[in-house]
N, C-alpha and C positions, 0 to 999 in steps of 0.2 A: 718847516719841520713837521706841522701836524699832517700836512700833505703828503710827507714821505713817509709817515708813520702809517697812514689810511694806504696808500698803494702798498705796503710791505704785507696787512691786512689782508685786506683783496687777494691776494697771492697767493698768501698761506689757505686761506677759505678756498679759493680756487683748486689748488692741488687735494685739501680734503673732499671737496666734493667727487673726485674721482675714486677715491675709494670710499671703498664698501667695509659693513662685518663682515667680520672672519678674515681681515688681513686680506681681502682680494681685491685687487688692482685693478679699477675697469676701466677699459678704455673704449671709446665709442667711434663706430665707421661708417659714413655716410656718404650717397650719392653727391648729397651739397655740401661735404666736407672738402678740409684742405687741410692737407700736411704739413702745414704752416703751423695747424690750430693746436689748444695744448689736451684735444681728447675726449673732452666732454661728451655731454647730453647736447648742449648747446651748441658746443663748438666741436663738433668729432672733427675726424680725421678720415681722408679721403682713399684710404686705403689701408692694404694687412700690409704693404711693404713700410707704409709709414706707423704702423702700430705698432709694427716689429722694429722698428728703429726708437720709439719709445721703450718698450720694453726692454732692450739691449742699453742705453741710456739708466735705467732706473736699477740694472744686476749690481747688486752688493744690498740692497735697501732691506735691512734682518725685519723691516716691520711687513714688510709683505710678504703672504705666505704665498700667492699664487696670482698670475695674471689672467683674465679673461678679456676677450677683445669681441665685442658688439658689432655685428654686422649688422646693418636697417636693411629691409627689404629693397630692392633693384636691383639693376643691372652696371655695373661695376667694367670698364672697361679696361684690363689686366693684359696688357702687352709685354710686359715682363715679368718673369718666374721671380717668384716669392722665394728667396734665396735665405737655410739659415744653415752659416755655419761657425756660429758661438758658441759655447760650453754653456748653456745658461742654468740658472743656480735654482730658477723656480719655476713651478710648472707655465705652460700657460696655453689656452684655449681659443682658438678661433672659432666662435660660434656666430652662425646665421640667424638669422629673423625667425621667429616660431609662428609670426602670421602675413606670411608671404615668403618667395624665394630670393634669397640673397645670391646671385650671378658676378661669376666672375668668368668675364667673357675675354679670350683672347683674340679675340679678332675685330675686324670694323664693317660699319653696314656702309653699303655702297650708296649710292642717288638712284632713285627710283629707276625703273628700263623702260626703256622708250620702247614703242612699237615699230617695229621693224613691217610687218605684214602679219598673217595671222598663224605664220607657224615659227615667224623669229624675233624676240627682242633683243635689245643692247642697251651697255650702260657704260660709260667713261670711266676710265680708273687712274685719275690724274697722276698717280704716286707710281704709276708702271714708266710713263713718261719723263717726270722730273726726278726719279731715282733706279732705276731701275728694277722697281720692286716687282717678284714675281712669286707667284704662291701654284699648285698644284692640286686644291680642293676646296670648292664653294658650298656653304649651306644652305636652302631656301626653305623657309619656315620649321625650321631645326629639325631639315628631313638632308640629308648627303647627296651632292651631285656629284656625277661624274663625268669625265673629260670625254670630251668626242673620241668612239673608238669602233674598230672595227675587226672583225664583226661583232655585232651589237651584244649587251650585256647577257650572259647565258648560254651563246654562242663563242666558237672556236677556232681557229683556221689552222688546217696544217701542214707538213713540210713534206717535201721529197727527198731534198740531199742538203747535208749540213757537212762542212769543208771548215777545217782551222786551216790557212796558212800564214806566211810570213810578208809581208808587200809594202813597197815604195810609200813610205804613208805621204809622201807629195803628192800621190797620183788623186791622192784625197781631199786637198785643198789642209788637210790639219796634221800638224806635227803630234805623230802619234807614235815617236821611234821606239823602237824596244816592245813596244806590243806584240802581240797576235790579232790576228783579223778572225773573227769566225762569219762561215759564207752560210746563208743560210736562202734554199731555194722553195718559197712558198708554191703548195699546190695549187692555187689558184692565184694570179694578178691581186693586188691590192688597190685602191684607190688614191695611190697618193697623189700631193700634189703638183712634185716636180722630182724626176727621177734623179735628178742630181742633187737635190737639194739646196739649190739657190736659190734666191730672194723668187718669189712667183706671187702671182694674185688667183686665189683660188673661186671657180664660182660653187656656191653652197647649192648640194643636192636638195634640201632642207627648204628652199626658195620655190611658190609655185610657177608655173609654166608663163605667168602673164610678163615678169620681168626676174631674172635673179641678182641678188644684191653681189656686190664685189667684196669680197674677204681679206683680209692682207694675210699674211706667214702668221700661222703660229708660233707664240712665244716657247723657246726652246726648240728644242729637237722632239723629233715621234720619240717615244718610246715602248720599246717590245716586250713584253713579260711571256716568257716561258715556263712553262709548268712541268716538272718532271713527275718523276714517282712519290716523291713526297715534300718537295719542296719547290723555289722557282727563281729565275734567274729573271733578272730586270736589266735590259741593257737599250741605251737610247740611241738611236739611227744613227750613221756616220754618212751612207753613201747606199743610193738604190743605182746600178749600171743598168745598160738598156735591154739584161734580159730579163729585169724584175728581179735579179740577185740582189739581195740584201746583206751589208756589211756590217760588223760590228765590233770595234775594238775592245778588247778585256784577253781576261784568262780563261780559258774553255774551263766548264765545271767540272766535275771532280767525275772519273771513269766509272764509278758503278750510278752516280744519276747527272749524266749527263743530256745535254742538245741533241736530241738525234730523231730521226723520224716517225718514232712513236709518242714525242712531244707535241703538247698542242700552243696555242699561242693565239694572243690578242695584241695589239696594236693600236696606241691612244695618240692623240694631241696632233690631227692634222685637221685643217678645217674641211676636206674632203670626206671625214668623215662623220662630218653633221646628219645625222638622220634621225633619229630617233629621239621623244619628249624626253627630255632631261637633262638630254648632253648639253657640256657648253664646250667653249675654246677663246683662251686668251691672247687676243694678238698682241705683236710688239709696237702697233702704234694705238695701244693703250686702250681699246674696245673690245668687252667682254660680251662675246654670242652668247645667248641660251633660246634651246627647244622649248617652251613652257608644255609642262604636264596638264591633263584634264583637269580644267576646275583655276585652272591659277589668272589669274588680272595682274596687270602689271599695279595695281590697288591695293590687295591682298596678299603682293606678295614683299616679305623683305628676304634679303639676300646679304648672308654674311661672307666675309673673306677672312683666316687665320693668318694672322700675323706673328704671332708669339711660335714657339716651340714645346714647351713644359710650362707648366703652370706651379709645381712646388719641385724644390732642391734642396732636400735635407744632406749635409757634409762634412758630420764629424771629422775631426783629424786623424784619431787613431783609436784601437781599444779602452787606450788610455784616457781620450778624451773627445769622448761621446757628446751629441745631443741627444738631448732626454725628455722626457716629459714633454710633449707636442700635442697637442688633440685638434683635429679640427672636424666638426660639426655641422649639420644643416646648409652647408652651402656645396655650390652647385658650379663647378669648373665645364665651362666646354670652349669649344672652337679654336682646336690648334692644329699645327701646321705640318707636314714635312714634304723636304725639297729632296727629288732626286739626287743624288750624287754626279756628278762628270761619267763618273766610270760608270754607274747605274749601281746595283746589287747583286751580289752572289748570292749563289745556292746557300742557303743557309736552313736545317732543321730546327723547325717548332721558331724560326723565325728569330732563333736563339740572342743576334748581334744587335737588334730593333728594339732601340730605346723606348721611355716611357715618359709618359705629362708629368708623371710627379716619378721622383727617383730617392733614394734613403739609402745612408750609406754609414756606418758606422754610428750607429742610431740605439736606443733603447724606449721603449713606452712610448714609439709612435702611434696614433691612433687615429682611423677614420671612421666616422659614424653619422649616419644620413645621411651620407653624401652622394652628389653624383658626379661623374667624369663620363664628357660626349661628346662627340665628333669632333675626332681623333685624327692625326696623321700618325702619331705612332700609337703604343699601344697604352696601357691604363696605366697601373702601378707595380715600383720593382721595388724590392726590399734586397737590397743589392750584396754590400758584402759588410760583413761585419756587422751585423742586425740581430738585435733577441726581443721579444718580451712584446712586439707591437702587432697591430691588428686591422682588418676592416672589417666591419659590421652593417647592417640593414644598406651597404649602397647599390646604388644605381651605376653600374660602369658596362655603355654600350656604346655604339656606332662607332668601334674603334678600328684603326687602321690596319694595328696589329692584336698583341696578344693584348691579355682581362688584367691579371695579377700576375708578377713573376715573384719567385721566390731564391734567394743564394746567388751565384755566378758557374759561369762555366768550366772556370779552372779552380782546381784544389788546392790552397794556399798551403804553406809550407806549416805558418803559424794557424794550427786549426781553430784556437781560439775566433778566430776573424770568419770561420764557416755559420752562416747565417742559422738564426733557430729560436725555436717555442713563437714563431710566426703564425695566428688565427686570422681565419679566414671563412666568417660564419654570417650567413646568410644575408648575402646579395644575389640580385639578378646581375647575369655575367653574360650578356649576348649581344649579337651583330656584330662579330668581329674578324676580321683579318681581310679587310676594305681593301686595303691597298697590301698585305703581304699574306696571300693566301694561308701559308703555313702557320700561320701564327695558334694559340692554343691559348681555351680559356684561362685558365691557370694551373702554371707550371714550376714544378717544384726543379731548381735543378742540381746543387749540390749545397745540398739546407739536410736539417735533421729536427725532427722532434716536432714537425707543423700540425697542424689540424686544419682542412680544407671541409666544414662542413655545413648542409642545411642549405647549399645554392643551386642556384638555377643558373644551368650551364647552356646555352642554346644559341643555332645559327652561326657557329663556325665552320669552315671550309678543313680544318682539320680534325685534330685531337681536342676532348673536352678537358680531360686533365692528365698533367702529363709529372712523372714523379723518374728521378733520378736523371744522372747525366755521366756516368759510367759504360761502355760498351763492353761486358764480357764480367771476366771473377775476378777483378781489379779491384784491389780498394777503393770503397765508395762510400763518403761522406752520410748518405741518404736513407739517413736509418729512421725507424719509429716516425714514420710517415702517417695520418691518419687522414683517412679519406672517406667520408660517412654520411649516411643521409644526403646526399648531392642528386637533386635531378639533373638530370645529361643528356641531352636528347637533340636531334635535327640539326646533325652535324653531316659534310664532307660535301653533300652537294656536288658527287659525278667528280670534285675538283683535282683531288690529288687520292694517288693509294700510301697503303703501310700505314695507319692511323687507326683510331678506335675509340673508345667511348672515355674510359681511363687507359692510359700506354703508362707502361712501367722500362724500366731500363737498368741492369747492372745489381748486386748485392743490395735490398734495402731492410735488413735484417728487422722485426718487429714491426715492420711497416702493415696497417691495415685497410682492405677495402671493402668494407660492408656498409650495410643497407643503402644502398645505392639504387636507383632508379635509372635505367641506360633504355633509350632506345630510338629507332629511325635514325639510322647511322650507314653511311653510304658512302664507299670510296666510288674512284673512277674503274681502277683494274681489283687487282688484289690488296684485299684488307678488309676496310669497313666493320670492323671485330666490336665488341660489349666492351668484354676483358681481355687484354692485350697483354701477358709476360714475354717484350722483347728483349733479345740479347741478355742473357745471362741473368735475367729478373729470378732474386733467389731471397728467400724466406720472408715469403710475404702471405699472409692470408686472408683469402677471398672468401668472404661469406653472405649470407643473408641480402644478395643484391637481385636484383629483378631486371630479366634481359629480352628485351624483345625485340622485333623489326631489325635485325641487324643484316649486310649485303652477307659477309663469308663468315658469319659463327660469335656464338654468344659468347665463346671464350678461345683464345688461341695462346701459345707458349712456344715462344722460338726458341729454344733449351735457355737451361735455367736447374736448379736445385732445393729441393724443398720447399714450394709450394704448396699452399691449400684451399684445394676450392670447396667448399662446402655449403649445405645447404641454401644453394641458389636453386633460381627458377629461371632456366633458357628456354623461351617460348616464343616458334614462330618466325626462326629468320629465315632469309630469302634461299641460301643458297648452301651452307654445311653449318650443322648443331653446333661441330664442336670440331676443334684442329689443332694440332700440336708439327713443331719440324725439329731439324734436326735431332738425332738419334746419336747418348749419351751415354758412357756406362756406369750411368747412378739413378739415384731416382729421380724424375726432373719434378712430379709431384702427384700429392693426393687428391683425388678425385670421388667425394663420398657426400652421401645425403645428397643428390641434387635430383632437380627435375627437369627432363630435357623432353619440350613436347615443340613438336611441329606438322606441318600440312603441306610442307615441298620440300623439294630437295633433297639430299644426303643427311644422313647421323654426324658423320664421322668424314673429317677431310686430311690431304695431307699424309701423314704418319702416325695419325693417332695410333693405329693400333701396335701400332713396334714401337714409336717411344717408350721409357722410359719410366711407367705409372702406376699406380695403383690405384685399381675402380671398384668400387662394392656400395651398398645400402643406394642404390641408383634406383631412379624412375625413369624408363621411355618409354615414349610412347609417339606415335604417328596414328593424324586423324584420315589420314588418304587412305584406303583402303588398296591403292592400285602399289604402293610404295612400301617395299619391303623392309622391314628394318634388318640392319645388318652392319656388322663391325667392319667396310673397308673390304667387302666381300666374304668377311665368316658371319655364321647365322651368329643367333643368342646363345645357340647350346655350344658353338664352336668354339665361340668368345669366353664363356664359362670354363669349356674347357682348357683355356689358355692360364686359368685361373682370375682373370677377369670377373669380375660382378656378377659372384658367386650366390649376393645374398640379395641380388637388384630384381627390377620385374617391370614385364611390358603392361602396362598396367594404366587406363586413363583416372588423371587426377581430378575430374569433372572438376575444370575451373567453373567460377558461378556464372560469368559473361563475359567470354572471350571478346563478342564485339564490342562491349563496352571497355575494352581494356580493365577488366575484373579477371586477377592470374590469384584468385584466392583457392585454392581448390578443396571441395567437399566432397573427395575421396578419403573418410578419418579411418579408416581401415588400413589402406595403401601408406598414409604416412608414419602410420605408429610402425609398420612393417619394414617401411625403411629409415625412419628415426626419422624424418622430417617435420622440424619446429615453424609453422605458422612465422612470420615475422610482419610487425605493420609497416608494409610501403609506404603507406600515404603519408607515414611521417620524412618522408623524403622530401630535399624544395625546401624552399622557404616557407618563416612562421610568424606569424603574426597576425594585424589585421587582414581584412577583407580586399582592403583596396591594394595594401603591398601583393598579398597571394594574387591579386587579379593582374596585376602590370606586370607579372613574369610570365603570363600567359602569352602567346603568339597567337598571331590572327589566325583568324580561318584560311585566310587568304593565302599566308605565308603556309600553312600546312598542306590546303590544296596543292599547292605550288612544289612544295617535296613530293607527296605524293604520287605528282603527273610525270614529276622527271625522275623518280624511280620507275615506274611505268613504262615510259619511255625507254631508259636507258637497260632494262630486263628483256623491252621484244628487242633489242639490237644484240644482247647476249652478248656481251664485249668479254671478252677471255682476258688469263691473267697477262702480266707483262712480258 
């Protein structure tokens, strides 16, 4: 009896030692824990899945006011998404280690790589063999590899004649009935490595001249990514015939951006086309090639594989019955996975259909803060439908596949209650992204209302930095009182796709604002590459106080639209037109007052500026080339005036302080009082904080040189629009 008495003891002592004052519930997670254990300091628990199943255990307990869950520093290996979808009653916090980084790693590190010779290693990946496990992106010291492809990363190849027909899908060796075939005849030969696509042993170019090693088939099929005008098609190899014609079953894309011979294209996962430091290729008898990079030892180097998919699934049930109160803190999500589909990928804009690591759905007072999410198959975080009140703060979300942040869904629910809203999104670094789905976009608003996107660093996307509404035309559109402020934006599009811009707007987003903003080195392929982008029916939004520079076709453009305003901005210095408006409306499409529009090439005025739609006064132009006439579209200044145009504006330099220094402050205080123009501080743009956060939003030298060269480049080849 006193024995029973002394354990019932023990027990009770045990559960008090997990809580804390104030009613808060702690429970503790540790590398050398087990979910066995009941939580402790002593005894944690070996993960948030099993802390979360504590916590859900303990709902009803009126003496706890809140739960917090301990993470110890390490690396945490999370192959399954942290799943909640319970009504829970009290708050509770996943917080990391505050001295060291708490990792939660979706994937597994392989066995060291043998030395193949000294341009090739290999490593066994026993679980390709005994299960079939197959993944589509490796990491090597938490830097992104990519799959052997051709031609090489930066590089494009492209088509002469693209043919949809209908055909025997026997002739193919696979039951493909009811398809389409699209024929696709590359301008130059490809290196693959068996034209039919049969079982073959390839020799790696990659191999020096003394002996080259034997390759077996890569695992899967090649697959092809096309790039159109603003998006891109993913389709994997079916059949190459022996004139190099390439076959590929799906649905041909959609007729205004389709497959056709002003698309360019790249071609991955054949071991033919090994050449270059960094690619690898995984064959089907279970050995994984890699190039190593300058500087790597097979010593120094570890090599992850993503296993997992998402890393968190927030899934309330309905309005009714939300999850609430969520936080999680200081830790650090990476290494997840995504698998081609059979069919491959459609054209899809801003990359729109392309899940995320963590997903929220009928959610209230979610929140993320410190955290990071990195290399990525798909894209960061969506706050999906049915969502109000939640947030990410100070994170890190890069090397992602697709897009940064989404916000709403793409269809307009009937019950509006369920349109996503009051979603903040204040100062993270949001860059390298759309790895594997070009189109993808830092973060995107798509039929949400009432967000705040402000104080981030948006950089190194292939398309759009931020992208708001999801309306086409003067349709009813969810996408209202938008706030988009304080965001640097910059060193985006990279030659890859056109139609894009710094911020893109889309459809009615009445109240919505885009000021002080920071936009620039922004670069489509053909046409686009804009600062300020009002497409398609973008109507009552005002653009102010932002700062636009280095942009391809113009600091601001407006594909009709309604009452706009752009005011007191600074467009300075882009490549190719100031400023551009289309189609021509019989309203006002918008105001155009207090700005300063200064450059040293190119055109004023592109497009239809001067017959849309506008109203322009209290304006500054000015051009530093002397040889370059300024002129509205071919009317002088006085003709323009006389049109009633910027009646009250002047050609006039605004002596910025240093232009090369990227200093757009101008000590012209004459010239602004004259056109009403208010001073505004840029620099408060970007993220705030310490020292060390401000300096990891920064991009190398390296990567800037690298914009740079290939605007440089792609300016002497003078590529015209679409």
């Amino acid at each position: 009896m006193k024995t029973r008495v002394f354990l019932i003891t023990l027990a009770l002592t045990l559960v008090h030692s997990i809580c804390t004052a104030g009613s808060v519930y702690k429970l503790y997670v540790s590398t050398k824990g087990s979910d066995s254990n009941p939580g402790t300091g002593k005894q944690p628990l070996a993960s948030l899945q099993g802390a979360l199943a504590r916590v859900i255990a303990l709902q009803g307990d009126d003496k706890i006011e809140k739960f917090v869950v301990d993470v110890d520093a390490g690396e945490y290996q999370s192959l399954d998404a942290l799943v909640i979808n319970h009504t829970l009653d009290k708050p509770i916090e996943f917080r990391g280690s505050s001295s060291g980084q708490s990792v939660m790693c979706g994937g597994m590190k392989t066995a060291q790589f043998s030395v193949v010779n000294e341009k090739l290693w290999r490593v066994f990946i026993p679980e390709v063999v005994r299960y079939g496990f197959r993944f589509e992106q490796i990491y090597i010291n938490g830097e992104r590899r990519f799959r052997a492809q051709t031609p090489n990363r930066g590089e494009f190849a492209s088509i002469t004649n693209v043919k949809e027909i209908a055909v025997d899908s026997t002739n193919l060796g696979r039951d493909i009935k009811g398809w389409e075939v699209l024929c696709i005849t590359p301008k130059e030969k490809l290196p693959f490595g068996n034209k039919c696509r049969t079982k073959y042993i390839a020799e790696s170019p990659a191999i020096p001249s003394q002996g080259k090693l034997k390759i077996g088939e890569a695992m899967g099929q090649p697959l092809l990514t096309f790039y159109h005008k603003w998006d891109v098609t993913r389709r994997p190899l079916q059949h190459i015939d022996t004139c190099g014609i390439m076959y590929f079953t799906g649905v041909e894309p959609d007729p205004w951006n389709n497959i056709n011979t002003r698309s360019r294209f790249v071609a991955e996962n054949d071991a033919n086309f090994m050449d270059a430091a960094g690619e690898w290729i995984l064959c089907e008898d279970g050995w994984l090639y890699y190039i190593p990079c300058e500087g790597e030892t097979v010593e120094n180097v570890t090599c992850k594989i993503p296993v997992t998919e998402r890393f968190i699934q927030i899934n309330g049930k309905s309005m009714e019955s939300m999850v609430e109160n969520v936080t999680f803190s200081n830790l650090h999500f990476e290494c997840a996975s995504y698998i081609t589909p059979f069919k491959g990928n459609n054209q899809m804009q801003a990359a729109a259909g392309i899940g995320t690591v963590v997903e929220v759905n009928f959610a209230r007072n979610i929140n993320f803060t410190d955290c990071s999410f990195a290399h990525t198959g798909l894209g960061g975080i969506w706050f999906k439908r049915g969502c109000s009140d939640c947030s990410v703060q100070r994170c890190h979300i890069y090397d992602l596949g697709a897009s940064g942040v989404k916000i709403g869904e793409t269809v307009i629910r009937d019950n509006h209650d369920e349109i996503t809203r009051n979603i903040t999104i204040d100062n993270n670094i949001i860059q390298h992204g759309g790895m594997i789905f070009p189109s993808a976009v830092g973060v995107t608003i798509f039929n949400a209302s009432d967000n705040k996107i402000t104080h981030n660093d948006i950089a190194d996307f292939r398309y759009t930095g931020v992208s708001v509404g999801w309306v086409w035309g003067y349709s009813f559109s969810p996408s209202k009182r938008n706030i988009i402020e304080y965001n640097h934006i910059h060193h985006l599009g990279w030659a890859q796709l056109s139609d894009m811009g710094g911020v893109y707007t889309l459809g009615s987003s009445e109240g919505t604002s885009i000021s002080n903003n920071v936009l620039h080195h922004i670069y489509s392929l053909y046409y686009g590459g804009w600062g300020l982008y009002n497409d398609e029916g973008s109507s009552g939004i005002r653009l102010e106080n932002n700062l636009v520079y280095n942009c391809k076709s113009g600091g601001y453009h407006q594909h009709y639209g309604k009452e706009n305003i752009i005011k007191n901005n600074i467009f300075a210095n882009q490549i190719r037109t100031q400023l551009e408006a289309s189609r021509i409306e019989q309203h006002l499409s918008f105001n155009f007052t207090n700005n300063i529009v200064y450059y040293n090439s190119g055109s004023l005025c592109g497009i239809n500026w001067k017959n849309v739609g506008h109203k322009s006064d209290y304006n500054c132009y000015y051009c530093t080339n002397v040889s370059e006439k300024i002129d509205f579209q071919g009317l002088s200044f006085s003709e323009w005036q006389h049109k009633g145009q910027d009646t009250h504006s002047f050609i006039e330099d605004p002596i910025f302080t240093d232009i090369q220094a990227e200093n757009f402050t101008p000590k012209n205080k004459e010239l602004l009082k004259k056109i009403g123009f208010r001073m505004f501080d840029y620099s408060k743009a970007g993220v705030y904080g310490s020292k060390k956060w401000k300096q990891k939003a920064e991009l190398s030298n390296e990567m800037k040189a690298a914009f740079d060269k290939l605007v440089k480049e792609y300016e002497e080849q003078n590529i015209t629009d679409w």
